[in-house]
C-alpha positions in Angstrom: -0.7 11.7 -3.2 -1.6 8.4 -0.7 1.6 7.8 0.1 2.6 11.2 1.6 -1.2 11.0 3.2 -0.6 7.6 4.0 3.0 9.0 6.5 0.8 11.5 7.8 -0.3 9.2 10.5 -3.6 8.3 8.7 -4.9 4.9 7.5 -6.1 4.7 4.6 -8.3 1.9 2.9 -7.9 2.6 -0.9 -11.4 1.6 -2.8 -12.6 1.8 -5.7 -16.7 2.5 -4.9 -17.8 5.7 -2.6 -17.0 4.4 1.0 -20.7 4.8 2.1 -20.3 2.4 4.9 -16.4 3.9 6.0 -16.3 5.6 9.6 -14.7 8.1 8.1 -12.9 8.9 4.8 -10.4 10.8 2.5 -10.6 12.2 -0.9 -8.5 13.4 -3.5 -9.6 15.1 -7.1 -9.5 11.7 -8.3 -12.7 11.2 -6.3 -14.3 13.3 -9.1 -14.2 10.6 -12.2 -17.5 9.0 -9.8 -20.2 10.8 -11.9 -22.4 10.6 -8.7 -19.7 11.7 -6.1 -20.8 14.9 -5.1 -24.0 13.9 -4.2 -22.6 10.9 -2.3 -20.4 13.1 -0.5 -23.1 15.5 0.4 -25.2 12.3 2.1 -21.9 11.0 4.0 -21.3 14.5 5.1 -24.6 15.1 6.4 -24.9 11.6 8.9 -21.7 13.4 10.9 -18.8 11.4 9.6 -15.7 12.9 9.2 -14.2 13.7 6.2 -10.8 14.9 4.5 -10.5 16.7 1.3 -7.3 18.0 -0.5 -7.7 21.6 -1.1 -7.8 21.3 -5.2 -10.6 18.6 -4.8 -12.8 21.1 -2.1 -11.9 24.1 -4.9 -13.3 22.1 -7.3 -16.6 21.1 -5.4 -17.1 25.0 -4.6 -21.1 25.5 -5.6 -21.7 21.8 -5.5 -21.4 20.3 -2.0 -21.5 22.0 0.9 -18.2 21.6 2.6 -18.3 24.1 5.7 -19.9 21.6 8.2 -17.7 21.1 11.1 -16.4 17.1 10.2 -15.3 18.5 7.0 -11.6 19.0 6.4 -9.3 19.9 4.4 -5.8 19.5 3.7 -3.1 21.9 2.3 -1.6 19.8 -0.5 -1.5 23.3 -2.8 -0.6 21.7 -5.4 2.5 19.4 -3.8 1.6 16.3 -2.3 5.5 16.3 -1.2 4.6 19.7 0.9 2.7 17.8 3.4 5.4 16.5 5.0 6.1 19.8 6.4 3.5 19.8 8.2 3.9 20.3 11.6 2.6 18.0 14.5 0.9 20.3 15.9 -1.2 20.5 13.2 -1.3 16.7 11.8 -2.5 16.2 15.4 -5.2 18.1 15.1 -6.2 16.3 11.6 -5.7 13.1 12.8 -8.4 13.1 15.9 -11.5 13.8 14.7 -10.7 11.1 11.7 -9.1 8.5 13.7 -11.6 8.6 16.8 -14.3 6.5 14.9 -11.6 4.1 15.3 -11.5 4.6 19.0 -8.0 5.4 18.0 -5.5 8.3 19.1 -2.0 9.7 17.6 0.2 12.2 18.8 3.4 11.5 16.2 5.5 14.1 13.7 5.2 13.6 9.9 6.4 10.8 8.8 4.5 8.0 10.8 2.5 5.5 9.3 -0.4 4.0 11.0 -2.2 0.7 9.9 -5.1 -0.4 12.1 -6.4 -4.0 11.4 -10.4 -5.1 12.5 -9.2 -7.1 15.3 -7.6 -3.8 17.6 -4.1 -4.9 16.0 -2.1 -2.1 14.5 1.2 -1.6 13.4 3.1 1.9 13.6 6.0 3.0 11.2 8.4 5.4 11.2 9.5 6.6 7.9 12.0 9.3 9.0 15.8 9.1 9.1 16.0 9.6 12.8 14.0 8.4 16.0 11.0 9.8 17.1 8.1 9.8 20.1 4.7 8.8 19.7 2.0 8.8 21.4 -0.7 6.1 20.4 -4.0 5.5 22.5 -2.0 7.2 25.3 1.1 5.0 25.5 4.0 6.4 24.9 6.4 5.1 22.8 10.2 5.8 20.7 10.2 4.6 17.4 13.9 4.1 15.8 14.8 5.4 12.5 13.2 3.6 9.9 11.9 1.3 12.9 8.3 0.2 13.7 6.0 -1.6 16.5 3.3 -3.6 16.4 0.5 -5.0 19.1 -1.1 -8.5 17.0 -3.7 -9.6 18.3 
């Protein structure tokens, strides 16, 4: 499940704890062996922050947490993690901005893309497909080879 996430062109910070202090966060149904999650999930909600859910872990929170404020999403695993690479970019685009703009961060890229951003403004962008692609990150524009990737270290 995090690694077709993980080439939707969204960081992710794997932890162990609830992310209380995160800018913004992802779960999955594993989220639901934390006892206390729901109500954890309810508090983060509630300051603003924004927050992705796979579809099975939102079904399964149905009568528990609240999930129809507006920096709630979810994504359409149904069941196959592998299916969200079909996604379009039209519509990882619009998943990626509200989650990546704590980060003062911006992507415009197809499936496929990795982003890792590091504390210092350094980040590191991969592409994962078979052929080239453009990108747009923090409004510069960029063509990634097959397989290729860019950096900016600080």
């Amino acid at each position: 499940m995090f690694d077709f996430v993980g080439m939707l062109g969204l960081p992710l910070v794997p932890c162990h704890e609830f992310p209380t202090e995160a800018r913004a966060a992802f779960f999955s149904v594993h989220a639901l062996k934390d006892p206390g999650f729901g109500g954890q999930l309810q508090r983060f909600i509630g300051v603003g922050k924004p927050v992705l859910l796979t579809d099975g872990l939102a079904a399964r929170l149905t009568n528990q947490v609240d999930l129809t404020a507006k920096n709630v999403l979810v994504l359409p695993v149904e069941g196959e993690p592998k299916s969200l690479l079909a996604l379009s970019q039209e519509v990882l685009d619009r998943l990626r901005e509200p989650l990546l703009r704590p980060f003062e961060t911006s992507l415009r890229a197809p499936s496929q893309v990795g982003l890792y951003l590091f504390t210092d403004r350094s980040w590191v962008i991969e592409n994962f497909n078979d052929q080239p692609v453009e990108v747009e990150l923090n409004g510069r524009k960029m063509a990634l080879q097959a397989r290729g990737w860019q950096k900016l270290w600080k």
